[in-house]
N, C-alpha and C positions, 0 to 999 in steps of 0.2 A: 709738142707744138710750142712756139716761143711765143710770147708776148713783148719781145722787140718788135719794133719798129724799123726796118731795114736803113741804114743809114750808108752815105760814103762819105769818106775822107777828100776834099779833094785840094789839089794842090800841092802836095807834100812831098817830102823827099821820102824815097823808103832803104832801109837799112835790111840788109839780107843774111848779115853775118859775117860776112869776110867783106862787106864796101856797101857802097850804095846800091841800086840797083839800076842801070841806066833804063831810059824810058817811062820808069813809073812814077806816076804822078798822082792816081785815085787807088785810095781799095775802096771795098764794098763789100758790105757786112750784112749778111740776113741769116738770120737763126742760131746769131750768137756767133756763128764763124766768119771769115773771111771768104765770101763769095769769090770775087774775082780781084784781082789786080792789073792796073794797064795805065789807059789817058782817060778820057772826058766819056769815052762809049760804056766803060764800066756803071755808068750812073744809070738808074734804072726809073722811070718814071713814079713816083710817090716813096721814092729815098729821100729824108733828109740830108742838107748835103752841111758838110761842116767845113767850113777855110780853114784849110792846114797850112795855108801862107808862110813860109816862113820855117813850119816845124819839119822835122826828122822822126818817123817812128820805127821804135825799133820791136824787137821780136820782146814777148813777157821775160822778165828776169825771173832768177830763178834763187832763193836764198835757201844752201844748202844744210844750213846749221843753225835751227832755231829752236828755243823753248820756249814755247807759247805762253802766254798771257792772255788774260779776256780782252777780247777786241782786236788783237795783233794783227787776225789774216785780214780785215778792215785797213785796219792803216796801210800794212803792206802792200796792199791792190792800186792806193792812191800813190804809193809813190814806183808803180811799174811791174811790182812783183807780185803775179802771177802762178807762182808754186812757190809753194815754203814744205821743208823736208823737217820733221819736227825729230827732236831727242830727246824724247821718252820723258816728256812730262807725264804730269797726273791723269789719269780721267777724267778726273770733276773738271780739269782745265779742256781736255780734247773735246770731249762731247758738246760743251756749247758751241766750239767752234766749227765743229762738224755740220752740226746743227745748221749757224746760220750760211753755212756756204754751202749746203742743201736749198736754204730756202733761197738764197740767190741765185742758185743754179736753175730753179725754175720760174725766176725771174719777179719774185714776191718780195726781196729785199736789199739791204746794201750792197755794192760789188763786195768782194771778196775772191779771194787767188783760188784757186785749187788747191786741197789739202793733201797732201801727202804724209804717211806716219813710216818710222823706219819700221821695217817688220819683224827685229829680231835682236836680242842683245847679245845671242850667241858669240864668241869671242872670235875673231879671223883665222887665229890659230892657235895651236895646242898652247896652253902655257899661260896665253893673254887671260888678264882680268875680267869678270863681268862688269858693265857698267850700272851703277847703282843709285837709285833715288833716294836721297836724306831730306828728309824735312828741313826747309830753312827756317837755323832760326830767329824768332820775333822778339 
């Protein structure tokens, strides 16, 4: 069960991937997803509505080459990005940030992207190197 508040964008231009999308002008968000998208019937009696006057939204970015830092999947959310694909940083680094995009996900804390971790250092092909974590150092 979410603890949103069902909201709709309205106004706005939407962006589909290959252009704009002709016709759409609201989405509508309840339970974290994207309900519906259309004109002004999308809005749903006790949605907050927000003026997208003006703006263009597009689909979450997606940053395929990151080594975390504490706080990173935070910042990243503000500016769009929505999955971050991580390269085999620490533990001690992954787990907090696990962590708070757990407890965002059930709607108790900051945004935060979706976390994604690679699953595997195994090399692509015979021959290739492993990839290795060194201590940086201080």
């Amino acid at each position: 069960m979410s603890t949103h508040q069902p909201f709709t964008i309205a106004g706005v231009r939407v962006f589909g991937g290959r252009g704009l999308i002709s016709g759409v002008t609201h989405v509508r968000v309840s339970d974290g997803r994207i309900a519906a998208v259309g004109n002004e019937f999308v809005t749903r009696p006790g949605d907050e509505v927000i003026d997208g006057s003006g703006g263009t939204l597009l689909p979450g970015l997606v940053d395929a080459h990151v080594h975390l830092l504490p706080g990173c999947t935070q910042l990243a959310a503000v500016f769009g990005v929505t999955t971050v694909v991580d390269m085999f940083s620490k533990p001690e680094t992954i787990d907090p940030e696990r962590a708070a995009v757990a407890v965002s996900e059930r709607g108790r804390g900051p945004s935060s992207p979706t976390y994604a971790r690679r699953a595997s250092a195994r090399p692509l092909r015979a021959g290739t190197p492993r990839s290795r974590t060194r201590p940086s150092p201080t």
